[in-house]
C-alpha positions in Angstrom: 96.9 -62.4 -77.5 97.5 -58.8 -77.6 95.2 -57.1 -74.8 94.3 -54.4 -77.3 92.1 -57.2 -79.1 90.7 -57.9 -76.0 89.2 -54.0 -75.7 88.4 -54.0 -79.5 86.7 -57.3 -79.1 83.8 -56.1 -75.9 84.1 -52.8 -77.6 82.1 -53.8 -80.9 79.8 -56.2 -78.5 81.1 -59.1 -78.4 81.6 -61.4 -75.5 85.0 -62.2 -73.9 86.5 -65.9 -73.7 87.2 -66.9 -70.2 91.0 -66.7 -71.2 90.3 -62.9 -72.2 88.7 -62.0 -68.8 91.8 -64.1 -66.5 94.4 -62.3 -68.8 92.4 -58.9 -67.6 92.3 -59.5 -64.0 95.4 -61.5 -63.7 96.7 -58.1 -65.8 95.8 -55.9 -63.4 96.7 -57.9 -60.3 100.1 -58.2 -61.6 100.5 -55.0 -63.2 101.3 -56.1 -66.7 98.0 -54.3 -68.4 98.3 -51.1 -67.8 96.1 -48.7 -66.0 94.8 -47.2 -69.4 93.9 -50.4 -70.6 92.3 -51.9 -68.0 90.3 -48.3 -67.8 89.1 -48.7 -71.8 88.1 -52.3 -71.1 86.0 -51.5 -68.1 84.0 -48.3 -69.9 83.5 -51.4 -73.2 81.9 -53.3 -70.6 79.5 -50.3 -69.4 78.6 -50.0 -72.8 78.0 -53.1 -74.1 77.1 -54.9 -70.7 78.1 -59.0 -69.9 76.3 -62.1 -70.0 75.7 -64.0 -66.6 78.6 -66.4 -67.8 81.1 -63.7 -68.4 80.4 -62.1 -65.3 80.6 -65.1 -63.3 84.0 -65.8 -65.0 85.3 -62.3 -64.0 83.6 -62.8 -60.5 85.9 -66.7 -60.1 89.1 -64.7 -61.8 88.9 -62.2 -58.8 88.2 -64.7 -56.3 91.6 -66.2 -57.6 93.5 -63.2 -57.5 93.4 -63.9 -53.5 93.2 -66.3 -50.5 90.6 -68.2 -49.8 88.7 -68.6 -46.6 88.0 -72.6 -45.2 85.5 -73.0 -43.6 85.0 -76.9 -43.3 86.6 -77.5 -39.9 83.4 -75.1 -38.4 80.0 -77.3 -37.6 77.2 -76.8 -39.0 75.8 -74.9 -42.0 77.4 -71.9 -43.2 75.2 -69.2 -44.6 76.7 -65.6 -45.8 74.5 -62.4 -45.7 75.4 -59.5 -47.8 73.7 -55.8 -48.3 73.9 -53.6 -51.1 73.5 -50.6 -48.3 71.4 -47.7 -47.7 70.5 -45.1 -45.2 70.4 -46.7 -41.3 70.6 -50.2 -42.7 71.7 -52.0 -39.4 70.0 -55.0 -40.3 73.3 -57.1 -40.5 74.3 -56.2 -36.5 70.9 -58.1 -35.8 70.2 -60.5 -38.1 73.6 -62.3 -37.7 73.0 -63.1 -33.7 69.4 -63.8 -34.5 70.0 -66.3 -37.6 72.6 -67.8 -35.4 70.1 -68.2 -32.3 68.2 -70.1 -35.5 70.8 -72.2 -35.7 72.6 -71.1 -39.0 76.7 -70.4 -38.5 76.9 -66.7 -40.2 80.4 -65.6 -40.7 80.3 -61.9 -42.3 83.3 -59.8 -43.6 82.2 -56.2 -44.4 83.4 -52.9 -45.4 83.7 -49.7 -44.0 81.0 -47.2 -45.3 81.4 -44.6 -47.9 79.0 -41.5 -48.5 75.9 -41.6 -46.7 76.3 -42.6 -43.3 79.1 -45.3 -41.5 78.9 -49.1 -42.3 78.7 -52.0 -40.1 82.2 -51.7 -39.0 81.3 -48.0 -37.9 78.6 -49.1 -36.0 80.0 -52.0 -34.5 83.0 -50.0 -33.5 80.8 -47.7 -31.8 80.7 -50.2 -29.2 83.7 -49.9 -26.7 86.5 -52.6 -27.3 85.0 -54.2 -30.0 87.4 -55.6 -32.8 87.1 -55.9 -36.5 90.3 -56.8 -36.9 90.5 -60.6 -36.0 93.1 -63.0 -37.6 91.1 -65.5 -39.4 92.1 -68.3 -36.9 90.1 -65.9 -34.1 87.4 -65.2 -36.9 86.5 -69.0 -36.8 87.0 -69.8 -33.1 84.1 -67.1 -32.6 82.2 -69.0 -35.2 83.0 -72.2 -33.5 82.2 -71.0 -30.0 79.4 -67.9 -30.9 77.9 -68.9 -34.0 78.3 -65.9 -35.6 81.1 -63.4 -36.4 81.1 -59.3 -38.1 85.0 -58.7 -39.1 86.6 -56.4 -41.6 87.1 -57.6 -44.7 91.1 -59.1 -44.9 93.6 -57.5 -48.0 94.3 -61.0 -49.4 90.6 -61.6 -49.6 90.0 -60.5 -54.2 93.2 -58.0 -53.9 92.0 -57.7 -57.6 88.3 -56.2 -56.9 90.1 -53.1 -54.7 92.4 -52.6 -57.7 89.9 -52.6 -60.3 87.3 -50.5 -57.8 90.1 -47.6 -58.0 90.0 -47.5 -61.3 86.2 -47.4 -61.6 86.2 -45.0 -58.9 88.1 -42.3 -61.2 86.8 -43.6 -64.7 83.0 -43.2 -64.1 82.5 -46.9 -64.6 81.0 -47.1 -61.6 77.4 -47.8 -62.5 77.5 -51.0 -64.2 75.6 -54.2 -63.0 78.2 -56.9 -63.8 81.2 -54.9 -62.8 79.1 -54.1 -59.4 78.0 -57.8 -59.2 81.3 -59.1 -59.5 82.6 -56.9 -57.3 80.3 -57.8 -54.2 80.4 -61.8 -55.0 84.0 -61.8 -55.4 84.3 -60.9 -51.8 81.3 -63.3 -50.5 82.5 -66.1 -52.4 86.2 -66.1 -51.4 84.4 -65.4 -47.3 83.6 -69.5 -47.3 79.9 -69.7 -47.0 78.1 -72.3 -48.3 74.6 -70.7 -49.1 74.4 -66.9 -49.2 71.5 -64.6 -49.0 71.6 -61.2 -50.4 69.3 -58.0 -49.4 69.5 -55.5 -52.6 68.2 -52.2 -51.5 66.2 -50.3 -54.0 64.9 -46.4 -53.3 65.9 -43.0 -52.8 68.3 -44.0 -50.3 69.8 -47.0 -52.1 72.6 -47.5 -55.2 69.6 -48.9 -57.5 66.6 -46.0 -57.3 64.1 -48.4 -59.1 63.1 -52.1 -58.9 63.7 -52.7 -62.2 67.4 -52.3 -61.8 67.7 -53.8 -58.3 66.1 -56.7 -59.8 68.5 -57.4 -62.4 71.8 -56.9 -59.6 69.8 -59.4 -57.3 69.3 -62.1 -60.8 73.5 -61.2 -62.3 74.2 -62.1 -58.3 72.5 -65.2 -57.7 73.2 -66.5 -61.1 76.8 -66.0 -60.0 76.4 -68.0 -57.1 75.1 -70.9 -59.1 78.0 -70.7 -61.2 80.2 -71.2 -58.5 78.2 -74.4 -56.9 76.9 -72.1 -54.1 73.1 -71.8 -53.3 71.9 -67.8 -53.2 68.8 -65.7 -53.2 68.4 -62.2 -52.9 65.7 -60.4 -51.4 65.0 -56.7 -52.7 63.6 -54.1 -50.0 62.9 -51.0 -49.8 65.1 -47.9 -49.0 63.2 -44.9 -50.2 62.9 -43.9 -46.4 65.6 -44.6 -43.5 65.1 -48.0 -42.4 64.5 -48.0 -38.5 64.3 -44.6 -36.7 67.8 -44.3 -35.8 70.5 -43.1 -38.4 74.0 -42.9 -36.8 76.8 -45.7 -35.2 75.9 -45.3 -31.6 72.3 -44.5 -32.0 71.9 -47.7 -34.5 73.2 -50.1 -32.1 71.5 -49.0 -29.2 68.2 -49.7 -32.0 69.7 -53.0 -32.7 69.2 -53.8 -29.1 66.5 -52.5 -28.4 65.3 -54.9 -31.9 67.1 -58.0 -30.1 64.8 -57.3 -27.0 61.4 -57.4 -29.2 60.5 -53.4 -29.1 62.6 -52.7 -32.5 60.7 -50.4 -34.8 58.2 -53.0 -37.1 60.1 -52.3 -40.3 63.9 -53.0 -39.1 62.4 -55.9 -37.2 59.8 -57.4 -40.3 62.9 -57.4 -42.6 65.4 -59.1 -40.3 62.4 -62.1 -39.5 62.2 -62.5 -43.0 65.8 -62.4 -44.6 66.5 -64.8 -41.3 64.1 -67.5 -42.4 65.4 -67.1 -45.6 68.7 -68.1 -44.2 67.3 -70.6 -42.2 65.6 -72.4 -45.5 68.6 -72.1 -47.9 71.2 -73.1 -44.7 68.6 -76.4 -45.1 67.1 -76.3 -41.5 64.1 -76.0 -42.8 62.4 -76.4 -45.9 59.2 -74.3 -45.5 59.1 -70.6 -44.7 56.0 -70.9 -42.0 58.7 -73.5 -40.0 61.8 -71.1 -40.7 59.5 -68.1 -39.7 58.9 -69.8 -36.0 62.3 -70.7 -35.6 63.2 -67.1 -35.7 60.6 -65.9 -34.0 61.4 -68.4 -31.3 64.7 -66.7 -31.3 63.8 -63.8 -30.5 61.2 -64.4 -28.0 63.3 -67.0 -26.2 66.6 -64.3 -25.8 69.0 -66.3 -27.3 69.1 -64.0 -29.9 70.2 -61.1 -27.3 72.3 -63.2 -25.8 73.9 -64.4 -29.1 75.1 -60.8 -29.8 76.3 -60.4 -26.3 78.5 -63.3 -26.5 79.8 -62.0 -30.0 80.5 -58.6 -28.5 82.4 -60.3 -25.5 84.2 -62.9 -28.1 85.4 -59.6 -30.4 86.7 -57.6 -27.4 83.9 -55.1 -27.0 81.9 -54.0 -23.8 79.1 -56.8 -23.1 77.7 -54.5 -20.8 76.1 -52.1 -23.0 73.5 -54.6 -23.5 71.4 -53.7 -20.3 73.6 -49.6 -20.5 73.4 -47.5 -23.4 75.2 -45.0 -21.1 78.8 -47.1 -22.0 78.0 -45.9 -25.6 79.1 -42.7 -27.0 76.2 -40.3 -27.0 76.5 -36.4 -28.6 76.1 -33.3 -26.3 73.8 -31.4 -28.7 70.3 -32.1 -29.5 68.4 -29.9 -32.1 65.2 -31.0 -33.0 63.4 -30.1 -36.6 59.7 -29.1 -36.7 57.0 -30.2 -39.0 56.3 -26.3 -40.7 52.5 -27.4 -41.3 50.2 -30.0 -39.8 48.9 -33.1 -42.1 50.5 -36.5 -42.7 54.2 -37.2 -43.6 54.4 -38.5 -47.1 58.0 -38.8 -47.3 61.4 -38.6 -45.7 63.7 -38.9 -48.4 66.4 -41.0 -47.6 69.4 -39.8 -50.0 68.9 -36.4 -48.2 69.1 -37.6 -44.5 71.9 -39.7 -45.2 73.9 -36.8 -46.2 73.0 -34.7 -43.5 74.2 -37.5 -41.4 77.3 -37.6 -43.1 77.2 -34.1 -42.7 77.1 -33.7 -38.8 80.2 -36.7 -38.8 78.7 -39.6 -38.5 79.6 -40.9 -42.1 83.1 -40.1 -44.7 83.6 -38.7 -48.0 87.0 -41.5 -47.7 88.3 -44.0 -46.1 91.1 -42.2 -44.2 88.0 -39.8 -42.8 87.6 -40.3 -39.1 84.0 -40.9 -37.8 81.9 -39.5 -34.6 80.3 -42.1 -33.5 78.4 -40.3 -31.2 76.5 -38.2 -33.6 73.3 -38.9 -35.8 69.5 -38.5 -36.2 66.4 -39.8 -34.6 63.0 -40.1 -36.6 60.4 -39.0 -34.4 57.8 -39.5 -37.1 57.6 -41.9 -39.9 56.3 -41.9 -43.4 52.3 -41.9 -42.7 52.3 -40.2 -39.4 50.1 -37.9 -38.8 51.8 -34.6 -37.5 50.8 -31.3 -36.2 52.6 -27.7 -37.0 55.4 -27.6 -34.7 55.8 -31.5 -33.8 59.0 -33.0 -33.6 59.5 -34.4 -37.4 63.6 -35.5 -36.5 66.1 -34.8 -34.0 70.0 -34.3 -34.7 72.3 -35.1 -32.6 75.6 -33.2 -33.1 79.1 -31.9 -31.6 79.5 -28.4 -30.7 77.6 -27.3 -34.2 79.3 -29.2 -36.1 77.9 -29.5 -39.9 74.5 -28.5 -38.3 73.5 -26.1 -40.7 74.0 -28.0 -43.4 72.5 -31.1 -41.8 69.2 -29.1 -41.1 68.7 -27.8 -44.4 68.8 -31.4 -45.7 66.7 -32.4 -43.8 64.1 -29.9 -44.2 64.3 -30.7 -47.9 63.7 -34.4 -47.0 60.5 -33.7 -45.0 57.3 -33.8 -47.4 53.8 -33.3 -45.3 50.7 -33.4 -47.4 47.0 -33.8 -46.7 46.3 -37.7 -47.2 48.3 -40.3 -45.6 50.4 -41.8 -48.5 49.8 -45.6 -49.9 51.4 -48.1 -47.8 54.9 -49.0 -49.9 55.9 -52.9 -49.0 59.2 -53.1 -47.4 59.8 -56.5 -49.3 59.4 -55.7 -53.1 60.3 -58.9 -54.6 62.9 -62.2 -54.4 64.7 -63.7 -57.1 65.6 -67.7 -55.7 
């Protein structure tokens, strides 16, 4: 069938054969559709959207454009974690050690970050030594020996998601809930799991501002995973504000430890208990979330969580001892601290805006080939519903020799609201789709 029909056929809003969407990726893989094709096809599919069938027949198409990874030689239960991302969202660099103190094997491939502030692999780099480069042989020894292992994501892993992501990158197609979808379960299917929980962020600081639209990515994602035979839920929290106090590679690990050793900020620490024993029920230890929910907590408590991620860092390469000394951790010569202009209670801290002014002082990249500081970042020293006086420490920026702090300050001055009233209490769990 001619590929124009294809287009013509999604264009007037109908849906696509599962022969029409492996002639498209396998197209596109194998450069016989070209890149103005592929292009009109995408933009039909903004328009006119996809069913959960369709996209979970683009999702297996892109899986098969690549390798594979096997998993079944590893003990025990395998249980993926994936994030749609947002502004100091560490919560992977705990919650894999903790979950696999719980007893859940968690092997996790991630990407670098883009935009607002570095990704897991920035932070984890942040650590001296540490490796994200492992050979998937070394991937699953950690798992075998550790119990859980944070690599970069391997170029045979959907080759056809980073092709068709270029093309969305410079077509505005972008912003499209089965193209997204596909995208991030392409990847998680073709990592091996065997259950997968997934935390959609939704706020000011997240890809999906409202929970209406964070709620269908979290349904087109699990309904993927259904269609592929693998169990999934997705847990939708919120990212209007930072999550944790710390925003910034070096700073966010040292929070992450601090987390593993039970004085973590309540929010960073509520959200990786509960997405935990979520793991912990779908990897089938447990079948009730009270039981999953002292398993975790038992975890934690007992140090075999700390432990856990000591034993990963050690297993990757990295410096074990920064555990018990943050001093082995890169840490920025300048400090400039931003004042609260009025007293009253802080009713926001946009998150959008101090992720760019984290990006601004280095600590994030506009693309891929940027280099990072992993040194530099910000510090909350108040949180939304503090209470604050006129000249109180509302942040803290760490920098290099200046670098991008003018920019970074006026950000996040235009991030700081302070009104009269303490603002209602926003949940940091807004909803599950299982």
């Amino acid at each position: 069938m001619r590929f124009v029909d294809v287009i013509a056929r999604k264009r007037d809003g109908h849906p696509l054969s599962r022969e029409d969407i492996t002639q498209f990726v396998t197209g596109v893989t194998m450069a016989s559709v070209p890149d103005y094709q592929a292009s009109a096809l995408l933009m039909a599919i903004v328009l006119q959207g996809m069913s959960h069938q369709e996209t979970a027949w683009l999702t297996q198409a892109m899986v098969d454009s690549g390798a594979r990874v096997d998993l079944s030689d590893i003990p025990g239960v395998k249980v993926g974690k994936h994030s749609t991302g947002g502004v100091g969202d560490k919560v992977s660099v705990v919650l894999a050690p903790v979950a696999a103190a719980a007893g859940v094997v968690v092997p996790k491939m991630s990407g670098r970050g883009l935009g607002h502030t570095g990704g897991t692999l920035d932070k984890l780099e942040s650590i001296p030594g540490y490796r994200i480069d492992l050979s998937i042989d070394e991937f699953k020894h950690v798992l075998r020996t550790v119990g859980a292992s944070i690599i970069g994501q391997t170029a045979t892993l959907a080759p056809a998601d980073k092709q068709l992501y270029s093309l969305r990158d410079v077509t505005a197609t972008i912003e499209s809930v089965p193209l997204v979808a596909s995208s991030i379960m392409s990847k998680k299917l073709a990592e091996g799991s065997s259950a997968l929980v997934l935390d959609v962020k939704c706020g000011d600081g997240a890809f999906m501002k409202h929970v209406r639209g964070a709620r269908e990515l979290a349904e087109t994602m699990v309904a993927i995973a259904g269609h592929s035979g693998v169990r999934a839920e997705a847990v939708i929290t919120d990212m209007e504000a930072p999550l944790g106090r710390s925003i910034g590679n070096a700073l966010e690990i040292v929070e992450c430890l601090e987390t593993l050793k039970g004085a973590g900020p309540a929010d960073l620490t509520g959200i990786v208990k509960h997405l935990a024993a979520r793991m912990v029920v779908v990897g089938g230890l447990e079948t009730d979330q009270n039981a999953a929910r002292r398993r975790v907590d038992d975890a934690l408590s007992s140090g075999r969580a700390l432990q856990t991620f000591q034993r990963m860092v050690e297993a990757h390469g990295g410096d074990p001892r920064i555990v018990d000394d943050y001093s082995r951790l890169a840490s920025a010569p300048g400090h400039e601290r931003l004042r609260a202009p009025r007293s009253g209670f802080v009713t926001a801290l946009g998150a959008e805006a101090i992720g760019r002014a984290s990006n601004a002082l280095g600590a994030g990249r506009n693309r891929l080939e940027d280099p990072v500081d992993h040194a530099v970042g910000i510090l909350l020293r108040a949180s939304v519903g503090d209470s604050v006086k006129e000249g109180d420490a509302v942040m803290e920026l760490h920098h290099r020799d200046g670098r991008g702090l003018d920019g970074a300050l006026a950000l996040c001055r235009q991030a700081v609201t302070i009104g009269d009233a303490p603002p209602p209490r926003r949940a940091k769990v807004l909803g599950e789709v299982r």
